[in-house]
DSSP file (Angstrom, degrees, kcal/mol; ACC not computed):
  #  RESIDUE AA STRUCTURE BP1 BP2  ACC     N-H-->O    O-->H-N    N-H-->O    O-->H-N    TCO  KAPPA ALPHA  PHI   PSI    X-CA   Y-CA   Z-CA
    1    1 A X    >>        0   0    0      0, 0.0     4,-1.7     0, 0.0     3,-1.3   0.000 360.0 360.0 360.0 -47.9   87.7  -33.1 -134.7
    2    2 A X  H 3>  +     0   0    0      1,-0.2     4,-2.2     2,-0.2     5,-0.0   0.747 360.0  61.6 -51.7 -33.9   88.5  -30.8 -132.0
    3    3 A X  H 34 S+     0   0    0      2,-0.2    -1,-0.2     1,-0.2     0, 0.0   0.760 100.7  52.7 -77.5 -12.6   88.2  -33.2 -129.5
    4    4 A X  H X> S+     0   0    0     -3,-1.3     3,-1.0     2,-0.1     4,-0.6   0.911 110.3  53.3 -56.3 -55.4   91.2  -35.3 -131.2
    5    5 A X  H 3< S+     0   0    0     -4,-1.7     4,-0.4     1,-0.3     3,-0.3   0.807 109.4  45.6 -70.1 -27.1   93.3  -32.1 -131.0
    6    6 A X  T 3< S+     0   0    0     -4,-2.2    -1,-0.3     1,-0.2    -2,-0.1  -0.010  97.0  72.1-105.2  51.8   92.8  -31.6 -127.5
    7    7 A X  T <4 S+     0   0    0     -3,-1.0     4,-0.2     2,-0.1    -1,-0.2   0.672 100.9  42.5-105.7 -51.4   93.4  -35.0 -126.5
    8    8 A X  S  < S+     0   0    0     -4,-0.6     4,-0.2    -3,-0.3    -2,-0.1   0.433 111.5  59.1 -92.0 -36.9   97.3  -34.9 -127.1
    9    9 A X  S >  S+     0   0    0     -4,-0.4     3,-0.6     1,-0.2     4,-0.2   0.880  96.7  55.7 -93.1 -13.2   97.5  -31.5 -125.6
   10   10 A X  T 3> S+     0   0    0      1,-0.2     4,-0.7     2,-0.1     3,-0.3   0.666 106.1  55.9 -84.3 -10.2   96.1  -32.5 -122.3
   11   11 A X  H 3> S+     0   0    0     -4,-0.2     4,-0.8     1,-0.1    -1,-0.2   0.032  92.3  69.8 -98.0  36.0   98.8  -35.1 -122.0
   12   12 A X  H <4 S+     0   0    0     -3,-0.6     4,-0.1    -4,-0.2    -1,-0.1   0.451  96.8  46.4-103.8   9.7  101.8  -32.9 -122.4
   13   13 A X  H  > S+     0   0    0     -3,-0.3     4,-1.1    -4,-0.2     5,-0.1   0.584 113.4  56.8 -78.3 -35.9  101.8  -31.0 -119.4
   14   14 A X  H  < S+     0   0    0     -4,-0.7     5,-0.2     1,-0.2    -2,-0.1   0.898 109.7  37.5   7.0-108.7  101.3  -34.2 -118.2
   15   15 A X  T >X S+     0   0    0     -4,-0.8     3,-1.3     2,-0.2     4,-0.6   0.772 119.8  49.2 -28.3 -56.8  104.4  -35.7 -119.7
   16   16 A X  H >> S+     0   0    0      1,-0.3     2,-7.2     2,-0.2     3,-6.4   0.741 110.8  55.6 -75.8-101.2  106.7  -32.2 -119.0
   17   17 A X  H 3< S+     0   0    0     -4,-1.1    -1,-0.3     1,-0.4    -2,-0.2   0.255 109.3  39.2 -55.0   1.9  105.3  -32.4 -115.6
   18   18 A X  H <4 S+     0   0    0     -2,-7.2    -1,-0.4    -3,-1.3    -2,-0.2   0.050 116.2  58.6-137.5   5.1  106.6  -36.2 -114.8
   19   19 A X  H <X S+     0   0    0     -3,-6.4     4,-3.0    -4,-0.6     5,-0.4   0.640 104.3  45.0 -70.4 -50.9  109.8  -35.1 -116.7
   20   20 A X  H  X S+     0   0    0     -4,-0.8     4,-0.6    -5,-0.4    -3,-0.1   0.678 119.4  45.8 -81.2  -6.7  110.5  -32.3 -114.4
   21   21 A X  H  > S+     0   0    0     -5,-0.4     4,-1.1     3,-0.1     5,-0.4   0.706 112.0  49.6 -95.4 -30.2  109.7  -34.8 -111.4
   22   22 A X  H  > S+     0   0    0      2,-0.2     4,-1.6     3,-0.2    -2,-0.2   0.882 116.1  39.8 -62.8 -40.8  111.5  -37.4 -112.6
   23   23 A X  H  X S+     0   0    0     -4,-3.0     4,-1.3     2,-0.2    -1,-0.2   0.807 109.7  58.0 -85.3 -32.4  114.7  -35.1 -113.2
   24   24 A X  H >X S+     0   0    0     -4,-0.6     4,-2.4    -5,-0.4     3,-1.8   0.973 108.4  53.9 -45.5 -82.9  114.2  -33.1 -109.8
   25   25 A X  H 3X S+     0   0    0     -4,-1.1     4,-1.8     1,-0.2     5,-0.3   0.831 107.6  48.2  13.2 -90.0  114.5  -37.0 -108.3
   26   26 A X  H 3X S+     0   0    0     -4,-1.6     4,-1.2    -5,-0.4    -1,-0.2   0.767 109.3  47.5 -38.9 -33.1  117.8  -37.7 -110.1
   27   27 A X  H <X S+     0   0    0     -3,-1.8     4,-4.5    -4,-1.3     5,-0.3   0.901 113.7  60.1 -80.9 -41.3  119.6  -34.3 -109.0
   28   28 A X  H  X S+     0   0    0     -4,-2.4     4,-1.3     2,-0.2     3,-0.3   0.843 109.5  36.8 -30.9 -75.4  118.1  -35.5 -105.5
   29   29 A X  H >X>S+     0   0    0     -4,-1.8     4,-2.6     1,-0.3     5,-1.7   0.922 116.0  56.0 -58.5 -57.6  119.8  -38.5 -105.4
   30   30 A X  I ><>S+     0   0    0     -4,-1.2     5,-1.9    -5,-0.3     3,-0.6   0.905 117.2  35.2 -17.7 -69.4  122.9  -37.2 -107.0
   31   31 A X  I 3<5S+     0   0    0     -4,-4.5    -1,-0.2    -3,-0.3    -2,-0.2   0.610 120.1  38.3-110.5  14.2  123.3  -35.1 -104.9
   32   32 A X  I <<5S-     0   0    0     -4,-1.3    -1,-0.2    -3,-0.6    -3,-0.2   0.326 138.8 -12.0-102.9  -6.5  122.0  -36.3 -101.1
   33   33 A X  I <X5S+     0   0    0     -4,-2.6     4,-1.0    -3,-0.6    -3,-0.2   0.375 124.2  58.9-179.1 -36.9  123.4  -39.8 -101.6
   34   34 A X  I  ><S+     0   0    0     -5,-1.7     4,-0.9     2,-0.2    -4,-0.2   0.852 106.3  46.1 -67.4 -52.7  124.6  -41.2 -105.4
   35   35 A X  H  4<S+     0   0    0     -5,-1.9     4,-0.4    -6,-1.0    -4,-0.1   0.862 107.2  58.2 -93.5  -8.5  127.3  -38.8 -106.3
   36   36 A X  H >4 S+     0   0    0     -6,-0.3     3,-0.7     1,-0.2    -1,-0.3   0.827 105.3  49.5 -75.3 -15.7  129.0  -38.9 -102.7
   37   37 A X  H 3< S+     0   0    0     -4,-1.0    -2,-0.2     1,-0.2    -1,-0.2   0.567 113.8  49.7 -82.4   5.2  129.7  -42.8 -102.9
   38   38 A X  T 3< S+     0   0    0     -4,-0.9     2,-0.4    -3,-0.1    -1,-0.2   0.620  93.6  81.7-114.4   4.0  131.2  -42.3 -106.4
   39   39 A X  S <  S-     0   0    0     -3,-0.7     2,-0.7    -4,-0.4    -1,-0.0  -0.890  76.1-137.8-104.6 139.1  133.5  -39.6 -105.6
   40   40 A X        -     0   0    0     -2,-0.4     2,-0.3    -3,-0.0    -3,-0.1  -0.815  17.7-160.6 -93.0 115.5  137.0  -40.6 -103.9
   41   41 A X        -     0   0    0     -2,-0.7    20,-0.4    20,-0.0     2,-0.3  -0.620   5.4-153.2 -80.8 138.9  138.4  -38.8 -101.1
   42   42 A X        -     0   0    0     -2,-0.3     2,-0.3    18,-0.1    20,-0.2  -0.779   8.1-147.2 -98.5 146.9  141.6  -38.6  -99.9
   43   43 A X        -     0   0    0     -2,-0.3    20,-2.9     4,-0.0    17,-0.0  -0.993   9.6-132.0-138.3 164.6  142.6  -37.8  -96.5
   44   44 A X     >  -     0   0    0     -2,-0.3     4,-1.7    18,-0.2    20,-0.1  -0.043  35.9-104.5 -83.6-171.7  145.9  -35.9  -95.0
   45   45 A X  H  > S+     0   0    0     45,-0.2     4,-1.8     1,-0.2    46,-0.2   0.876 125.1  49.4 -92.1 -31.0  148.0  -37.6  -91.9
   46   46 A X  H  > S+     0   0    0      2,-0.2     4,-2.6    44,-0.2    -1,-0.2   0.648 108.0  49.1 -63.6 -24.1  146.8  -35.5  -89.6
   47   47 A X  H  4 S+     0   0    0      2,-0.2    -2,-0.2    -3,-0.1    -1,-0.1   0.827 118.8  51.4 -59.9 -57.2  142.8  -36.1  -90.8
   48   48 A X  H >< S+     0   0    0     -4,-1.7     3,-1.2     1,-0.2     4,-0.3   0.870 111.8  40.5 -52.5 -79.4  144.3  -39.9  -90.4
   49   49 A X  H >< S+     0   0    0     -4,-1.8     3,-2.6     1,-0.3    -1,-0.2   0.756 100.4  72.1 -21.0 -61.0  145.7  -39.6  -86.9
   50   50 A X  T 3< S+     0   0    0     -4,-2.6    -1,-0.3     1,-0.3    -2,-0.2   0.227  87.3  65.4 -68.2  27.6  142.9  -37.7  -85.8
   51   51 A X  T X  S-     0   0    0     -3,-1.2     3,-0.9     1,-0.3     2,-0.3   0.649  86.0-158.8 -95.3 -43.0  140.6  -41.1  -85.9
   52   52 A X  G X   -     0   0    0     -3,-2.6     3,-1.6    -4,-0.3     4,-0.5  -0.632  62.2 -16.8  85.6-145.2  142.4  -42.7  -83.3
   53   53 A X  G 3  S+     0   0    0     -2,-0.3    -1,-0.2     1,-0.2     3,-0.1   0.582 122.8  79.5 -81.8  11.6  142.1  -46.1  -83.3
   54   54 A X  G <  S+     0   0    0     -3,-0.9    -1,-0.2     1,-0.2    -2,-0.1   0.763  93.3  56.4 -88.0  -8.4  139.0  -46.2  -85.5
   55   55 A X  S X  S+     0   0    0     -3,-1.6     3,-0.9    -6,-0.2    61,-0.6   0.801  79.3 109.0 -78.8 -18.6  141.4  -45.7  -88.4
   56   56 A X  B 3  S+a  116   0A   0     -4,-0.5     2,-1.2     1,-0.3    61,-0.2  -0.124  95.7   1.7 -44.8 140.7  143.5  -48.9  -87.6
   57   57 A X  T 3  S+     0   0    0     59,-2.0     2,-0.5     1,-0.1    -1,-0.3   0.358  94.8 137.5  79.3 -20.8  142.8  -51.5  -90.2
   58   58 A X    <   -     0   0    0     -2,-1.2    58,-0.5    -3,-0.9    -1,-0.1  -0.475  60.7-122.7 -69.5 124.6  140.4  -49.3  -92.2
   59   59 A X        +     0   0    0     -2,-0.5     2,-0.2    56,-0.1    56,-0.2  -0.377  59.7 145.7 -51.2 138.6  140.8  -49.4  -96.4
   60   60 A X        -     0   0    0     54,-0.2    54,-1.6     2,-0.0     2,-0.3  -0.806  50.2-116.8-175.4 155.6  141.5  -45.4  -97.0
   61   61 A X  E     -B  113   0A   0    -20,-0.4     2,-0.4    52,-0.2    52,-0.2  -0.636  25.9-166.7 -86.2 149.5  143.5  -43.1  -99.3
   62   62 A X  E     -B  112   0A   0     50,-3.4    50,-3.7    -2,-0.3     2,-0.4  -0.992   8.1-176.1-148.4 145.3  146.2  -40.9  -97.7
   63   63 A X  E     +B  111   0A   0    -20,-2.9    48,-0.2    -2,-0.4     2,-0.2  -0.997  26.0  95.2-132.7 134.8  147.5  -38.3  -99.6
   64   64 A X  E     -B  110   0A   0     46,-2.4    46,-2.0    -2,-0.4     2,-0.4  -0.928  67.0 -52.4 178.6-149.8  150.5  -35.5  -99.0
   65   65 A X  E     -BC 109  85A   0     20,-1.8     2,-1.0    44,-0.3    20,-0.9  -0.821  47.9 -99.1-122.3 167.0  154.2  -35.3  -99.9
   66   66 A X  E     - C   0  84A   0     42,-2.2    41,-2.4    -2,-0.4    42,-0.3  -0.388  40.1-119.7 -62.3  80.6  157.2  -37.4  -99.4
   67   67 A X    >   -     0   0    0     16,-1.1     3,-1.1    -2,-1.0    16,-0.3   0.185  32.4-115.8 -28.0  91.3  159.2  -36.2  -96.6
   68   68 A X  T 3  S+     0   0    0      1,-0.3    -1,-0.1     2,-0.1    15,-0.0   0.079 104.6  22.1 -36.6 137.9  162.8  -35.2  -98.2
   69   69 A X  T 3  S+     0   0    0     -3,-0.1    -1,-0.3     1,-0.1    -2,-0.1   0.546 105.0  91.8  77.6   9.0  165.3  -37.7  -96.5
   70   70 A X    <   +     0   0    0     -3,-1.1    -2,-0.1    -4,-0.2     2,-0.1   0.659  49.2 106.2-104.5 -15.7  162.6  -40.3  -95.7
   71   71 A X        +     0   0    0     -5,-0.2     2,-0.5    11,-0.2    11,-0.3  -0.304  42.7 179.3 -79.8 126.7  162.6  -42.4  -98.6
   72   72 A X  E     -D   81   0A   0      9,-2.8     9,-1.9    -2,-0.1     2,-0.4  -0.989   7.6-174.5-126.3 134.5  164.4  -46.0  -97.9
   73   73 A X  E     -D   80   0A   0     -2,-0.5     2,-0.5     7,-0.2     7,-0.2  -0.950  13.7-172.7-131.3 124.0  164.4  -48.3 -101.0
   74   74 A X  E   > -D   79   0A   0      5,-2.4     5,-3.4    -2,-0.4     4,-0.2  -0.984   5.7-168.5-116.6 132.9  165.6  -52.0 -100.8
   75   75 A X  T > 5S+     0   0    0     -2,-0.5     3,-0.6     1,-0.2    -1,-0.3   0.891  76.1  53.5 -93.5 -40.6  165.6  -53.1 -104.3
   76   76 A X  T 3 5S+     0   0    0      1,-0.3    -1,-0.2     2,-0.1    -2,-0.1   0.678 111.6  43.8 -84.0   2.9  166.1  -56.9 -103.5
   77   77 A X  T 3 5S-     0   0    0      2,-0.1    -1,-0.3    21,-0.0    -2,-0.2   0.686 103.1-131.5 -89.7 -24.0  163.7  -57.1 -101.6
   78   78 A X  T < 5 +     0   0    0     -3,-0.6    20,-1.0     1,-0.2     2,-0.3   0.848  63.7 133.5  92.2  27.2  161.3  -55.2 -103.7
   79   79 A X  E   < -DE  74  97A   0     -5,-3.4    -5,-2.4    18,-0.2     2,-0.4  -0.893  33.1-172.8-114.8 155.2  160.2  -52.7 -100.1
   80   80 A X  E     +DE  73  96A   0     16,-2.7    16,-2.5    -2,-0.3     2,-0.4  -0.979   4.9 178.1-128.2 143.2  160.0  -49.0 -100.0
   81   81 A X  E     +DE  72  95A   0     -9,-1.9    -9,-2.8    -2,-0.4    14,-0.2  -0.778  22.6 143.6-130.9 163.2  159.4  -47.4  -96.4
   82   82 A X  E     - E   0  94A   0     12,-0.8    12,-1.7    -2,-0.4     2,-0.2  -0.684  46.4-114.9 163.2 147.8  159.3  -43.2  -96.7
   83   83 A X  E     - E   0  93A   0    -16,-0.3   -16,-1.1    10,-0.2     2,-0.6  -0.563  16.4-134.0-111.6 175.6  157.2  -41.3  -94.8
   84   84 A X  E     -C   66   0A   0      8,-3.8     2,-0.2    -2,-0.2   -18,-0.2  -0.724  26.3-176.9-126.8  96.6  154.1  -39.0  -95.8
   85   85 A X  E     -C   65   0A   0    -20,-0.9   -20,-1.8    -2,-0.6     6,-0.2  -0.412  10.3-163.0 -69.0 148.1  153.6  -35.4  -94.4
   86   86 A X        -     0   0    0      4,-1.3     3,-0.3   -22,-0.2    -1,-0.1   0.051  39.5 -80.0-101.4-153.4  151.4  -32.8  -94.6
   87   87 A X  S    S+     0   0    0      1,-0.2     2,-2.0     2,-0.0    -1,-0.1   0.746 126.3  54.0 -72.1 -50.3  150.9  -28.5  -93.8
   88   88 A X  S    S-     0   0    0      1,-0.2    -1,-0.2     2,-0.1     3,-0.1   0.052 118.4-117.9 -94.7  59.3  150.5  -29.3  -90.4
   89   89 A X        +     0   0    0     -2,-2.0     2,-0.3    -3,-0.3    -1,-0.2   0.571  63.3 142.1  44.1  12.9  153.6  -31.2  -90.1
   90   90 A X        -     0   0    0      2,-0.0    -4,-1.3    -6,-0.0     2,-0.4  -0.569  32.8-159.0 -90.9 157.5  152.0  -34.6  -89.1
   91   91 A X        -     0   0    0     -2,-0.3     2,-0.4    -6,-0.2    -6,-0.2  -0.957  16.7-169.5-139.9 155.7  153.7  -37.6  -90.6
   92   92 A X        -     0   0    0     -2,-0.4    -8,-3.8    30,-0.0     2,-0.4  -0.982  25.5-129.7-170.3 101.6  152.6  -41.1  -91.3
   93   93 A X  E     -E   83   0A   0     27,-0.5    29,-4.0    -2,-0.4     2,-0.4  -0.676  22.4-153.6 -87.6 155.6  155.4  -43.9  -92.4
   94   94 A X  E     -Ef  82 122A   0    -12,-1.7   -12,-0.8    -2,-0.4     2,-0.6  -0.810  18.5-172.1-109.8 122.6  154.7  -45.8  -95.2
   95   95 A X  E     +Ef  81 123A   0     27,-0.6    29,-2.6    -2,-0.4     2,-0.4  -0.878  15.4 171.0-133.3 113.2  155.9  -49.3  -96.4
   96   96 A X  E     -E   80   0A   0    -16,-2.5   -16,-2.7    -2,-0.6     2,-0.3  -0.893  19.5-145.5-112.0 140.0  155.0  -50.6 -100.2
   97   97 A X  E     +E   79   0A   0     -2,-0.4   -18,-0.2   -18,-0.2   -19,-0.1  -0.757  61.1  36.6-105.7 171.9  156.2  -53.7 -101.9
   98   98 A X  S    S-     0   0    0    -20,-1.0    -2,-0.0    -2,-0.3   -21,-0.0   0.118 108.6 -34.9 100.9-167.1  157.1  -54.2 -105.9
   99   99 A X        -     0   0    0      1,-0.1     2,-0.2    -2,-0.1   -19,-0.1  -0.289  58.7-131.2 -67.6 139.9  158.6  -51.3 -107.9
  100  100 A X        -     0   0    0      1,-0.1     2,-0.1    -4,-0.1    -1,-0.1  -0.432  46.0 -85.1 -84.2 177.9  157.6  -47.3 -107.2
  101  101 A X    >   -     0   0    0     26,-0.2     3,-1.8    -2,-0.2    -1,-0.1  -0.454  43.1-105.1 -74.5 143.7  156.8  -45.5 -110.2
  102  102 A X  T 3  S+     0   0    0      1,-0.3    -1,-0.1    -2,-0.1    46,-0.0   0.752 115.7  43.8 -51.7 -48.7  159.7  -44.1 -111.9
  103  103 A X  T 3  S+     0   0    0     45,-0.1    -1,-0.3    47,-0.0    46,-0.1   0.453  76.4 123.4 -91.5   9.4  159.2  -40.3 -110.8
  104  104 A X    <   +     0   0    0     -3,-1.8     2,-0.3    25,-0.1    25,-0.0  -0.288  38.3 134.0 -72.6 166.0  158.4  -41.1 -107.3
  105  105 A X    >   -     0   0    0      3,-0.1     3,-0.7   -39,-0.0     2,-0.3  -0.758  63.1 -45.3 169.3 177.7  161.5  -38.9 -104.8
  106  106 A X  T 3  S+     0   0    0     -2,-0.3   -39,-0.2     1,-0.2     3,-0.1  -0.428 122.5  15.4 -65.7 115.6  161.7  -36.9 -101.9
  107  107 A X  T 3  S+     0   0    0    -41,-2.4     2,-0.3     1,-0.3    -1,-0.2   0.477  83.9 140.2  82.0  18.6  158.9  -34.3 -101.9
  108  108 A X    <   -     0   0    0     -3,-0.7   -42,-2.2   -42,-0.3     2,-0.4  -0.523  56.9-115.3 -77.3 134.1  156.9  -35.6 -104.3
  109  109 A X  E     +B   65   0A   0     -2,-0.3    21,-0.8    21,-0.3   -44,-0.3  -0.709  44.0 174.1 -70.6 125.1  153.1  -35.4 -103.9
  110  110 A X  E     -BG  64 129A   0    -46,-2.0   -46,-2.4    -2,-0.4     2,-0.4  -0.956  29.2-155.0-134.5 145.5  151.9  -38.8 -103.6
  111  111 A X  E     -BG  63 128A   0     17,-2.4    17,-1.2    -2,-0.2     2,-0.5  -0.882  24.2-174.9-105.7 143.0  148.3  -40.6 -102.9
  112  112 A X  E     -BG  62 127A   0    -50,-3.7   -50,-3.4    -2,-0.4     2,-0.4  -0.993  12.7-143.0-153.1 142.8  148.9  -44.0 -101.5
  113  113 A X  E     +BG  61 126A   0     13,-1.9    13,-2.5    -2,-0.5   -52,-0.2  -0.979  46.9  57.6-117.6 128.9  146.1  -46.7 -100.8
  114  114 A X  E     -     0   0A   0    -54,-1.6     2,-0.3    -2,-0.4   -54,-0.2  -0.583  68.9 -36.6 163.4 -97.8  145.8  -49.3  -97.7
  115  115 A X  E     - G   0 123A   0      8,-0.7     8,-1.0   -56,-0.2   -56,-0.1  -0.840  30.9-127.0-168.8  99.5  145.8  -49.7  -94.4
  116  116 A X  E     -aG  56 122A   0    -61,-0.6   -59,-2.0   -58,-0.5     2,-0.3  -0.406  28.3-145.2 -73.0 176.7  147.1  -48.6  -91.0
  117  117 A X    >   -     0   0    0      4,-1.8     3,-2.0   -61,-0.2   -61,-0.0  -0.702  25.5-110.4-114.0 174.5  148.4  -50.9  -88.9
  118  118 A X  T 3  S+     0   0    0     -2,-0.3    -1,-0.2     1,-0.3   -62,-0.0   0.990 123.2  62.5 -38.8 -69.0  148.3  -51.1  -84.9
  119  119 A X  T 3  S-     0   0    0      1,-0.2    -1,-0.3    -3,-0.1     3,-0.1   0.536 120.4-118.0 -32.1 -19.5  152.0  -50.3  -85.1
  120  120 A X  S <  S+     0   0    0     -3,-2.0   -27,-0.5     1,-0.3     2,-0.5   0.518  78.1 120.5  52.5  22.4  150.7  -46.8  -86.8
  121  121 A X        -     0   0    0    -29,-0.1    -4,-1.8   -27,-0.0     2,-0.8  -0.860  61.9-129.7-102.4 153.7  152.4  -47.5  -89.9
  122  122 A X  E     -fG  94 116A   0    -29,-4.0   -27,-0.6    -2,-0.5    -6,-0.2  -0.668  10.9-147.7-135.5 114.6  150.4  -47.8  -93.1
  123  123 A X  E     -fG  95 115A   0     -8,-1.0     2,-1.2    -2,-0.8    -8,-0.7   0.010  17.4-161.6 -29.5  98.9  150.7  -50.7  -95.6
  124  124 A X  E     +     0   0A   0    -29,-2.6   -10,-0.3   -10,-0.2   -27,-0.2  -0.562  26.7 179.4-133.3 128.4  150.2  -49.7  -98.5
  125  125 A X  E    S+     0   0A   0     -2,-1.2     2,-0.4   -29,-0.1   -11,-0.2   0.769  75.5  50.4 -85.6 -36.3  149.2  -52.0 -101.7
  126  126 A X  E     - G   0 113A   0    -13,-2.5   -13,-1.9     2,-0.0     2,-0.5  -0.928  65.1-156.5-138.8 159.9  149.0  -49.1 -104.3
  127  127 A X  E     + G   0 112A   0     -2,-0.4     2,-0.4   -15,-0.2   -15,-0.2  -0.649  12.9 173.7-108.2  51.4  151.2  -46.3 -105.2
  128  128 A X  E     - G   0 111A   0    -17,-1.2   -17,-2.4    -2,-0.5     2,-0.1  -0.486  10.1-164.8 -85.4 114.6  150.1  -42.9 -106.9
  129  129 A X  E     - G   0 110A   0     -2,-0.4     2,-0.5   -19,-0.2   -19,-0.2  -0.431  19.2-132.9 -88.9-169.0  152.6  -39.6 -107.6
  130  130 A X        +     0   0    0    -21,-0.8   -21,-0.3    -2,-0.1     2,-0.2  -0.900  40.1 162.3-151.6 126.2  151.2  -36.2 -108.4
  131  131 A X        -     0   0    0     -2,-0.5     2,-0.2   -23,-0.1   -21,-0.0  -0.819  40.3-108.0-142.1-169.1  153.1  -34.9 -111.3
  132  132 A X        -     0   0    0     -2,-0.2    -2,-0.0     2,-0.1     0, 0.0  -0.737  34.1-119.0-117.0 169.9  152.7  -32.1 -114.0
  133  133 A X        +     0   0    0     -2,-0.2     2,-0.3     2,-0.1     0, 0.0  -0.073  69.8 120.7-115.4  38.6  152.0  -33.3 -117.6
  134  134 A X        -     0   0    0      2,-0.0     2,-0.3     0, 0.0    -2,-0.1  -0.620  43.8-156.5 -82.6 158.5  155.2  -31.8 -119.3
  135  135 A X        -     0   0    0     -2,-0.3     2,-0.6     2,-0.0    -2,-0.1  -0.958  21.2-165.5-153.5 138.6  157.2  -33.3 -120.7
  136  136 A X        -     0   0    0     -2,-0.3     3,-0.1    11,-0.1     2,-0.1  -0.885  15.6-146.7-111.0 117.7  160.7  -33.5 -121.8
  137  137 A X        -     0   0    0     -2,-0.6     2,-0.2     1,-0.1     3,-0.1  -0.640  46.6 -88.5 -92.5 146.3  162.4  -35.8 -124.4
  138  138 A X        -     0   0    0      4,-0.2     4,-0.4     1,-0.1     3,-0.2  -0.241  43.3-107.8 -34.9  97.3  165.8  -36.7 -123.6
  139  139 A X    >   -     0   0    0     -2,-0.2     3,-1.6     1,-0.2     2,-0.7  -0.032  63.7 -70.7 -26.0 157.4  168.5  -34.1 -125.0
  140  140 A X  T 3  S+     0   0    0      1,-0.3    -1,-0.2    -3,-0.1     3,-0.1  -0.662 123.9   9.5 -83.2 109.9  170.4  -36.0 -128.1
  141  141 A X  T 3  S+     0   0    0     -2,-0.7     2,-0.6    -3,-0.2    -1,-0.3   0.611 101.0 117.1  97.6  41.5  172.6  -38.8 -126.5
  142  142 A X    <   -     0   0    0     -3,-1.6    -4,-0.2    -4,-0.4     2,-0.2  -0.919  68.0-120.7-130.9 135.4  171.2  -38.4 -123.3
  143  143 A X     >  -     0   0    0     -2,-0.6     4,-0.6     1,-0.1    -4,-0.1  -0.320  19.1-117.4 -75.4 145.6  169.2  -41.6 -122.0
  144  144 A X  T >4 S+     0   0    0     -2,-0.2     3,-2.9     2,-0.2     4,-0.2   0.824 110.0  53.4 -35.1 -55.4  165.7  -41.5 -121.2
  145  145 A X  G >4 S+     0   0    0      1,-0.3     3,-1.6     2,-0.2     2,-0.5   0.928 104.7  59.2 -54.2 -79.6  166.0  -42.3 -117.3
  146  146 A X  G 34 S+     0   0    0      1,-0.3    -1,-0.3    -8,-0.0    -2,-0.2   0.444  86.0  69.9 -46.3 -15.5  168.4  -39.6 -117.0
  147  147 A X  G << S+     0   0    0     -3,-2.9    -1,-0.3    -4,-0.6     2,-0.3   0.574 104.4  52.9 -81.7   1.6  165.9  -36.8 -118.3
  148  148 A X  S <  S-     0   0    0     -3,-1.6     2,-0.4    -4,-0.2   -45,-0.1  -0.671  94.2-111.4-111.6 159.5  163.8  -37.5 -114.3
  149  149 A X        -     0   0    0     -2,-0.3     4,-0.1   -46,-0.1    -2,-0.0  -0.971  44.5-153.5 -86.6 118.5  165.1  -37.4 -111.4
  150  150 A X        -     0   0    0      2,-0.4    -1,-0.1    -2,-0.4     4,-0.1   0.236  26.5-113.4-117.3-175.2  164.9  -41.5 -110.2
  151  151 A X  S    S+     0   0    0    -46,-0.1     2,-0.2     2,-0.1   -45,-0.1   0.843 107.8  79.7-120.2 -75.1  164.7  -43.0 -106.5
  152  152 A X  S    S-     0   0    0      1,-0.1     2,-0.8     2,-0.1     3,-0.5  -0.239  81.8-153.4-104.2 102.9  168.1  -44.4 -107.2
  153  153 A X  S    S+     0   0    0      1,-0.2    -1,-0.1    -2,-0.2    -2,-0.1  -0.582  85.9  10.9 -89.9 121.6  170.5  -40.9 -106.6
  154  154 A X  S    S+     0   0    0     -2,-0.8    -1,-0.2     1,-0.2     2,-0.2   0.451  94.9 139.9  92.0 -18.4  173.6  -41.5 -108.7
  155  155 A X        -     0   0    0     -3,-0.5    -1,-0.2     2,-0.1    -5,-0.1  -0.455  39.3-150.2 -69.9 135.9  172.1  -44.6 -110.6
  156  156 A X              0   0    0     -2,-0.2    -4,-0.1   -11,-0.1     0, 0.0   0.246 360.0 360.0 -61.9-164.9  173.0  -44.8 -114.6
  157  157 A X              0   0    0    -12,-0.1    -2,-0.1   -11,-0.0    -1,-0.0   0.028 360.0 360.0 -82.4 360.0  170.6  -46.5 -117.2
């Protein structure tokens, strides 16, 4: 009978002891090689710049804020050009088609995904602001649009 009972107990250091390699292994990978391809990076215009030409043409986020005065929007054509600055004053214009996001303006933090070009401008196919998560409902008779500040200065509902 004793040799039943210690049968089961010599495999459960075992067991603990190919748990605790097995989980040692997993924070490895995590954290040498797993959890950097699954985290997204951003980088500022000066970060950008300073690649030189290896940045041309490369898929990458760029992130900072929307240079007050920079913003050009032609609605029939559906283009926005505005340019994207950083702290250290480097600046990177920016050209998106379709509609910007409702809260997008001048000095707004924004992440923007694409592509420079040769030209050093960078294309870019999608369109992320940085906002706060307040919110304000519209004063009584006052239309929704009008409770943001729009892209369109002066525009009505």
């Amino acid at each position: 009978m004793t040799e039943q009972v210690s049968a089961p107990r010599r495999k459960l250091p075992v067991l603990v002891s190919s748990g605790a390699a097995l989980v040692v292994a997993l924070l490895g990978w995590l954290i040498y090689g797993g959890l950097d391809k699954n985290i997204v990076y951003f980088l500022e215009p000066h970060e950008l710049l300073a690649r030189g030409t290896d940045a041309v043409d490369s898929p990458v986020r760029l992130g900072g804020l929307v240079r007050p005065g920079s913003v050009d929007w032609n609605e029939s054509a559906r283009a926005l050009r505005f340019d994207i600055t950083d702290t250290t004053q480097s600046v990177i214009r920016v050209v998106s088609t379709g509609q910007p996001p409702q809260m997008f303006r001048d000095g707004q933090g924004v992440v923007v995904e694409g592509r420079l070009g040769r030209d050093s401008v960078f294309a870019a196919s999608t369109l992320i602001i940085k906002h706060t998560n307040e919110y304000r409902a519209p004063k009584a008779g006052e239309h929704p649009r009008e409770a943001y500040k729009t892209l369109f200065k002066g525009a009505g509902p």
